[in-house]
N, C-alpha and C positions, 0 to 999 in steps of 0.2 A: 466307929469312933465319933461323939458327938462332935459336929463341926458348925465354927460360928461366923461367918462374914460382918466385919465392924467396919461402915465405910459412914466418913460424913458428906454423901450424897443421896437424900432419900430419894431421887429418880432412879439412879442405879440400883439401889436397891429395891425398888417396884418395880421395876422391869426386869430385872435380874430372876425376880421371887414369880413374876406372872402377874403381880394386883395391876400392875397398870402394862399398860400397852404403848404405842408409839403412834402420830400422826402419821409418821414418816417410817415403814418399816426397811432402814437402811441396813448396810450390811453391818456395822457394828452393835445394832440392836437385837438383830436375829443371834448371832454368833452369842451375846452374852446371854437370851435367855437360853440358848441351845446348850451351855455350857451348864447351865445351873442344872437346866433338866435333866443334863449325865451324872452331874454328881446326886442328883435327886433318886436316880435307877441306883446308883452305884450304894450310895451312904442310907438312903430311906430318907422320907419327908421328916419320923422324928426324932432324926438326929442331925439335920441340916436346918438352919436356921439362917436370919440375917439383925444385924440392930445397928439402930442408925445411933451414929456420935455426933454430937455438937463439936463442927469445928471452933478451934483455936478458944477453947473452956478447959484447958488444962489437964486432956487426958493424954498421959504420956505417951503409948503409943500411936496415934494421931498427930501431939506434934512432934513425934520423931520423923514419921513419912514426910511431914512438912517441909521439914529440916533436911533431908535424905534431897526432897527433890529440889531446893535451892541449891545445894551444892548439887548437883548434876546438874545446875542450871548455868553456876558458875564456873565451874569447872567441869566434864564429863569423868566420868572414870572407865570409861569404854569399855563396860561389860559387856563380856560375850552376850551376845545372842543364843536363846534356845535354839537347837535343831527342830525347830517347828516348822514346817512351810503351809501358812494359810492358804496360799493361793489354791493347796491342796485337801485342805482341812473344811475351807469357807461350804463345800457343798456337800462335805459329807458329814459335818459337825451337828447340826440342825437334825440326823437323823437319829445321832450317835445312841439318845436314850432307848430309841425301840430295839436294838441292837442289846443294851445291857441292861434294859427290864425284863424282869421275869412273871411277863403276864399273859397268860394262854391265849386272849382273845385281841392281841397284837401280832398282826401277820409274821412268818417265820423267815429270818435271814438264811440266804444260802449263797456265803461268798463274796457276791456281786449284786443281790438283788434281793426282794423281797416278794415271798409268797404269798400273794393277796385272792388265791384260791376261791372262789365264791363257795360260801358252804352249803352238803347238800339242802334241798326243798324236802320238807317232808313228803309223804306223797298227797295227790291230789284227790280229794274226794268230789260228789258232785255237791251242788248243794242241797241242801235239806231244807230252805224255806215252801211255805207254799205263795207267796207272795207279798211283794216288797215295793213299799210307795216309797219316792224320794220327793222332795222339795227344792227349790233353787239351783235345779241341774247348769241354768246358764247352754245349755244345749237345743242346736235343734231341733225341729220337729222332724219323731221318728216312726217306725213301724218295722221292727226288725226280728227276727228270729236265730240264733247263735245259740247251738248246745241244748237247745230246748228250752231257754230260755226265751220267752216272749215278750218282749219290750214295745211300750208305748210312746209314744214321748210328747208333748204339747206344744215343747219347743219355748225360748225363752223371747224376750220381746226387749230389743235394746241392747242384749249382753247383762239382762236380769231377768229374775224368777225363773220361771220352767220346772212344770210337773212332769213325774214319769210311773209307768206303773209297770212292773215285773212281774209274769208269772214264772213262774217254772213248770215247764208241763213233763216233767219227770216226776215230780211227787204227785202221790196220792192227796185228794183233797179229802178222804174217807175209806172206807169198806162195806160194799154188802156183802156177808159172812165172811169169808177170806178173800174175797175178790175185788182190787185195788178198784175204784173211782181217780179216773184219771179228766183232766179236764183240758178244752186245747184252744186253739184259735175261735174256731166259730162259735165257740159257747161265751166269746166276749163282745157286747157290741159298744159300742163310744157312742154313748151319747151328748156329750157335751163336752168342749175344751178351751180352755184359751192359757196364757200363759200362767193363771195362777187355779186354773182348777181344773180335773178329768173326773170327768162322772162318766160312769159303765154300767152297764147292765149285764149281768150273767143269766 
């Protein structure tokens, strides 16, 4: 059912809708975007809307609430209170939409909690470069070997620049006829470094 909120408060109503936010994120900020959000899972964005009214411009029901809330002011009429208990509501209300949206890739409620399951990793290949420069590592100076990967590293100067050079001495750099060309440590020599250049010789 298309649903409208008419308030002549446009903070409320940006806060309410999400366009604006709060300095201050106190508790009756949170609880009313939290509240739009469930009806947002609940009704859909396009049938949930908000439009603001110019107070006291003569639209009738605007100034009927007016009117409503000076006599409660002058007299109470001591309406029941909702069976609502915030004190109860205040920490589970904020959640409520993940709860009554239906979107696959918002973790699953069960009861009491939420299954935030990490999903699996495809599996792991090795890699397939045969070597990889990087620029502005910000790292220091390396000389490492992990996985058959061969790392260089110049090292940065300050907490700036830093070159690094990667081989991978699991890929083939070649074949002669079927027979992989493999290349490894000693076929690398450094001949020059500092933090903004590595020159090598193979």
């Amino acid at each position: 059912m298309p649903t409208t909120f008419c308030t002549d408060s446009i903070t409320s109503e940006y806060q309410g809708s999400g366009l604006h936010g709060a300095s201050e994120h106190s508790l009756s900020f949170r609880l009313l975007r939290a509240a739009f959000q469930a009806l947002e899972s609940t009704i859909g964005k396009d049938h949930l809307s908000t439009s603001h009214v110019r107070g006291h411009s003569g639209d009738p029901w605007n100034d009927l609430v007016d009117l409503l809330a000076k006599q409660e002011r002058l007299k109470s009429f001591y309406l029941p209170r909702q069976a609502v208990d915030m004190r109860r509501w205040r920490t589970t209300l904020p959640h409520l939409w993940w709860i009554l949206a239906e979107d696959p890739s918002l973790p699953s409620f069960h009861a009491a909690f939420f299954d935030a399951t990490p999903p699996e990793l495809p599996p792991q290949r090795p890699p397939s470069f045969n070597f990889l420069g990087i620029q502005e590592t910000r790292c220091p100076a390396t000389c490492s070997l992990v996985d058959d990967i061969y790392r260089l590293g110049t090292g940065a100067d300050g907490g700036h620049w830093g070159v690094e050079l990667w081989l991978n001495l699991q890929q083939p750099i070649g074949y002669d006829g079927h027979t992989p060309i493999m290349i490894s440590k000693q076929d690398v020599v450094v001949l020059h470094q500092d933090p903004r250049a590595l020159i090598n010789e193979d």
